[in-house]
C-alpha positions, 0 to 999 in steps of 0.5 A: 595509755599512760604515755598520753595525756589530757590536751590543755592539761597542766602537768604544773611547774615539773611539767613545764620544765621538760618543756626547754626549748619553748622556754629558750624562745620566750626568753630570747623573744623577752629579750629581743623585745627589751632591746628592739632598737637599741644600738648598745644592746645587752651592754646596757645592762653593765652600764646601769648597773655600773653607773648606779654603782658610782652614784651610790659611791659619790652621792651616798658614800661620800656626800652623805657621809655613811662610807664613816658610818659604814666600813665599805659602804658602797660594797654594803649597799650595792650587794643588797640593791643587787638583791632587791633589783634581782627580785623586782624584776622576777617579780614584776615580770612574772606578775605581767607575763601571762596578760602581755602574752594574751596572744599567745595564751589566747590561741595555742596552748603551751604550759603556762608557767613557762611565762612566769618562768621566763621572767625569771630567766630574763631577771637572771640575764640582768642579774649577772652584769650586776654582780659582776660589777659588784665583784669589780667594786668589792675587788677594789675593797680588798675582797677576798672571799672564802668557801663559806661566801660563795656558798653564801652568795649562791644560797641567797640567789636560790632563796631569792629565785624560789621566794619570787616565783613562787609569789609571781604565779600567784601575783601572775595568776591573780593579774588575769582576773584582777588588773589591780594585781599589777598596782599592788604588786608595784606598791610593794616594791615600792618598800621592798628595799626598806623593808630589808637591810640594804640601806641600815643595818640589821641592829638598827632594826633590833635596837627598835623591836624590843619588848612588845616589840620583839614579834615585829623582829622575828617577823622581819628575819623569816622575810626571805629577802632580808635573809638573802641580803643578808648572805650577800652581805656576808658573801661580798661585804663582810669579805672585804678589806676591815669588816669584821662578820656581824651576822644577826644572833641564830643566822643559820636558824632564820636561813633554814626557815625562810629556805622552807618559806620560800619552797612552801610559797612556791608550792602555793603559788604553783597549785594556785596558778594550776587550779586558775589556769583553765580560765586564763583564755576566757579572761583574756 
């Protein structure tokens, strides 16, 4: 009897991980639907990325002048969009993964967390052109990186994978019940890249949360993202041609904290997916 289980019962995120080749055909179904008519494809995904990389070049570096204030700025600022483009979309797509497969929910059953799961592959589809356009640009500023940038650059996309899907099931969850989810979910996002250090530096945030201040400054290092930002700066910026490394004081500190945060809130958001799971059907 052990080998058989109760039908319509979440086995939860470890469960729905066996189940690969569901997982592989919604995938590909997300990406048949995003590209349905177009011509160019999955080569819009290097070109949006590319594009955005010269206007930040031109518009930001050169216009507005930060290339002076910052050694590469371009570099700098793109390897943290990357970041934050790579969490919006696992995010948001998670957020609407259950209700825009109402179809498929209402009639069979398939472990739900394949959804969100999904978005976070579809996310990832997106997320390699950019880095690969952001290696190009870095290449150009004389990057030459060590063991030490690649482990940065791959912890970061780790911290960043768990923190946004631990948050997508909750979000997922919670947007079957209430469709307001979706609203705050894209007010968050709205200052998600203010919220890190993808257009400033680290020490502008310091130089302000000081004195009564200073929890606002720790509050904002246990963020994962400006954790993961962070390593990408590291990993590519920091790397390159006349950048000297200028980590925030205890970096590795606030890495291993926000690496814990983000397996906590994955723990959390996959136990409150599971225990609002039975009633996703009848919502929808």
């Amino acid at each position: 009897m052990s080998d058989y289980t109760i039908p319509g019962k979440s086995l939860g995120l470890l469960g729905a991980l066996q189940k690969r080749f569901l997982l592989k055909l919604l995938v590909h179904k997300e990406l048949r639907i995003r590209y349905r008519g177009s011509i160019l494809g999955m080569l819009w995904s290097y070109a949006k990325p590319a594009t955005q990389f010269i206007v930040f070049y031109v518009a930001i570096g050169q216009f507005m002048g930060m290339n002076r204030a910052i050694e590469n700025y371009v570099v700098y600022m793109f390897a943290g969009v990357v970041v934050i483009n790579y969490f919006s979309e696992i995010f948001n797509n998670a957020t609407r993964s259950i209700v825009a497969n109402a179809p498929l929910v209402k009639k069979i059953y398939l472990p739900r967390e394949l959804f969100p799961m999904s978005a976070v592959w579809v996310a990832f589809v997106h997320f390699v052109p950019q880095v690969i356009i952001l290696v190009i640009g870095a290449l150009i500023y004389g990057w030459r990186p060590g063991l030490t940038s690649f482990a940065a650059i791959i912890l970061g996309v780790l911290i960043v994978t768990i923190f946004a899907l631990g948050i997508g099931f909750i979000s997922g969850a919670l947007n079957v019940m209430f469709r307001d989810a979706e609203n705050f979910v894209e007010l968050f996002l709205m200052v998600a890249t203010w919220a890190s250090p993808v257009l400033y530096k680290w020490q502008m945030v310091e130089g302000v949360f000081q004195g009564n201040l200073r929890w606002l400054w720790y509050f904002y290092q246990l963020n994962p993202i400006t954790t993961a930002v962070e390593l990408f700066h590291y990993g590519f910026w920091e790397s390159t041609r006349g950048v000297s490394v200028t980590l925030p004081p205890n970096f590795v500190m606030w890495v291993g904290l926000t690496c814990v945060l983000s397996g906590i809130l994955l723990w959390l958001g996959e136990r409150t997916f599971r225990r609002l799971d039975g009633r996703f059907a009848q919502e929808l």
